[in-house]
Structure formats: C-alpha cells, structure tokens
C-alpha positions as CSV (number, residue, x, y, z in Angstrom):
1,X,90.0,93.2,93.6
2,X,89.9,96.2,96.5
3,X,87.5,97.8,97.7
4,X,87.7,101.8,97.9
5,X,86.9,103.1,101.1
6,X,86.4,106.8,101.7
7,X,87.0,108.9,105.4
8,X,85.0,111.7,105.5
9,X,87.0,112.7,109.0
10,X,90.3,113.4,107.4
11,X,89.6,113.0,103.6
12,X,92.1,110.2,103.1
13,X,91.3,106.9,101.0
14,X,91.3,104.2,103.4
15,X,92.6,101.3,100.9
16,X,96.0,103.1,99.9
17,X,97.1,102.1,103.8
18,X,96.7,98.1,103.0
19,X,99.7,96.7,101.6
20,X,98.8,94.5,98.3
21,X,100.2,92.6,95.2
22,X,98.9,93.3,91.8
23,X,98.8,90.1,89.2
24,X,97.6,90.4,85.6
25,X,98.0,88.2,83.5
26,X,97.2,88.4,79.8
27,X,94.6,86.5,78.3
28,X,95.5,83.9,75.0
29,X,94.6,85.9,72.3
30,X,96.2,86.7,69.3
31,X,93.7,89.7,68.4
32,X,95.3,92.8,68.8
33,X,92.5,94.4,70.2
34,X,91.9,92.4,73.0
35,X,95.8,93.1,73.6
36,X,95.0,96.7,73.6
37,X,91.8,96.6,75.8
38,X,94.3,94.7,78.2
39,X,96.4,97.1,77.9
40,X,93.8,99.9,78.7
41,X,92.7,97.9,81.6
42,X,96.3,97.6,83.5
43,X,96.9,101.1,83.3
44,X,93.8,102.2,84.7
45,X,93.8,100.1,87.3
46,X,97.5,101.5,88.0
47,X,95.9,104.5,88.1
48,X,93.7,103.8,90.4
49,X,96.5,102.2,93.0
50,X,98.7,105.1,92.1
51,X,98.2,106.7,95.6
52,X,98.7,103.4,97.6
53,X,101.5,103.7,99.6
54,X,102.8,99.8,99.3
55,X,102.5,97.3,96.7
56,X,104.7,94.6,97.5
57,X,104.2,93.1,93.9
58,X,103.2,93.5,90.5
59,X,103.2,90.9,88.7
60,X,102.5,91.5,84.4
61,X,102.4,88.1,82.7
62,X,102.2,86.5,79.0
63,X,102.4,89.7,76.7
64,X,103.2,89.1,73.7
65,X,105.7,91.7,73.1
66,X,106.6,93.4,70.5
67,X,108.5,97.1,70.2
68,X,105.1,99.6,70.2
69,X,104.4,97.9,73.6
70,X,107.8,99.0,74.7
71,X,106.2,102.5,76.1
72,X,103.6,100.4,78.0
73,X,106.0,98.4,79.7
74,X,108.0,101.4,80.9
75,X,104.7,102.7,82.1
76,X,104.7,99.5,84.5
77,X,108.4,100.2,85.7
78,X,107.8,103.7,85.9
79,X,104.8,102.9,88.4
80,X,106.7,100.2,89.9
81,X,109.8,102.3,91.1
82,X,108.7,105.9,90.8
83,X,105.5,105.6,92.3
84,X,104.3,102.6,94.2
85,X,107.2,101.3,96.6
86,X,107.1,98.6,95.2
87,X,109.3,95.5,95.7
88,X,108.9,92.8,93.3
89,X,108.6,93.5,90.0
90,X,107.6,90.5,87.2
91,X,107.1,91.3,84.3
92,X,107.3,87.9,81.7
93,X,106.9,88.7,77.8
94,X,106.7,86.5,75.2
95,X,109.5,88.5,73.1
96,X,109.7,86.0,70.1
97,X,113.7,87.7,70.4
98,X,112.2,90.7,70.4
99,X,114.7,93.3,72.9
100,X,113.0,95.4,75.8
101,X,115.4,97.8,76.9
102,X,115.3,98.5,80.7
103,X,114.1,102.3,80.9
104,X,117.4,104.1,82.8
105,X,114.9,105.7,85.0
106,X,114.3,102.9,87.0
107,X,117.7,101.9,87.8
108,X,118.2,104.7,90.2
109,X,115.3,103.0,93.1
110,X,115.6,101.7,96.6
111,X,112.5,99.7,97.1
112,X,112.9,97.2,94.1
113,X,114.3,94.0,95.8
114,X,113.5,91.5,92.8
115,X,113.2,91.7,89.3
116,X,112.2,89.2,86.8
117,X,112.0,90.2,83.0
C-alpha cells in the first residue's frame, strides 16, 4: 500500500510528504472475529499514516454496524479531522437502523470538504 522511506540527513519519514487516499473495505463475513481483526487492522494502519501530513481520502466501507463499533468509528473521524487533513471522509455502514451519532468533536474542522455516512 506505501512504502516507508527513511532520511537519515534530517530524520524525517519520506512517505508522510506524498499526498494519498486510504480505502478499506470490509470483507463479507458475518463472524465477528474477522470483524474484529478488521477492525485491528484499520487502526493500525491509521497509526501508521498518523504523521502524514495529507490524506485526501479515507474511505471505510460495508461494516456492519452495530453500537460497540460506535467508539471505532469515532476513532476514524477523530483521525480524519483531528489528525490527518483530511478532506473526504466515507464512511458507509450497514446500520440495520441502527443510529451512529456524529462525535461533536469533529464538527469544529476546516479541512473536511465531503462527508458521506
């Protein structure tokens, strides 16, 4: 997906200068663990672009949601407006009219020019 590229003359990761869009999308699955180990792998690898300094997307799709994903979701806004720049944010759940509430946090943001929930 990147590749992580180390400057020894300044000490700066080379990568977090290339603008990007992140895309995951959730694998069909109705076991909760591989829902989990999804999970665990989108917020590692939002770990790991934590320090890029633009992300023109992230894009989160096919989740089936339900309310003790809610923090994990917020996670992805929080990273979204807080910490990435980023300016398109889509995140589509399968809510099965199940409510996400839109974290008041983000609300306050200037880079975020679309959302999609």
């Amino acid at each position: 997906m990147y590749c992580l590229v180390y400057c020894l003359n300044d000490g700066k990761f080379l990568w977090k200068f290339v603008p990007t869009s992140l895309d995951f999308n959730f694998p069909v699955s109705n076991n909760e663990n591989d829902t989990r180990d999804y999970l665990v792998s989108i917020h590692r690898e939002l770990y790991y672009w934590r320090f890029c300094e633009k992300i023109w997307k992230l894009r989160v799709w096919c989740l089936k949601y339900e309310e003790r994903y809610a923090k994990d979701v917020d996670i992805w806004v929080h990273f979204t407006t807080k910490l990435a720049d980023v300016e398109d944010l889509e995140v589509r759940l399968s809510t099965n009219n199940r409510r996400y509430e839109f974290p008041q946090f983000a609300y306050k943001n200037a880079s975020l020019r679309n959302l999609v929930l």
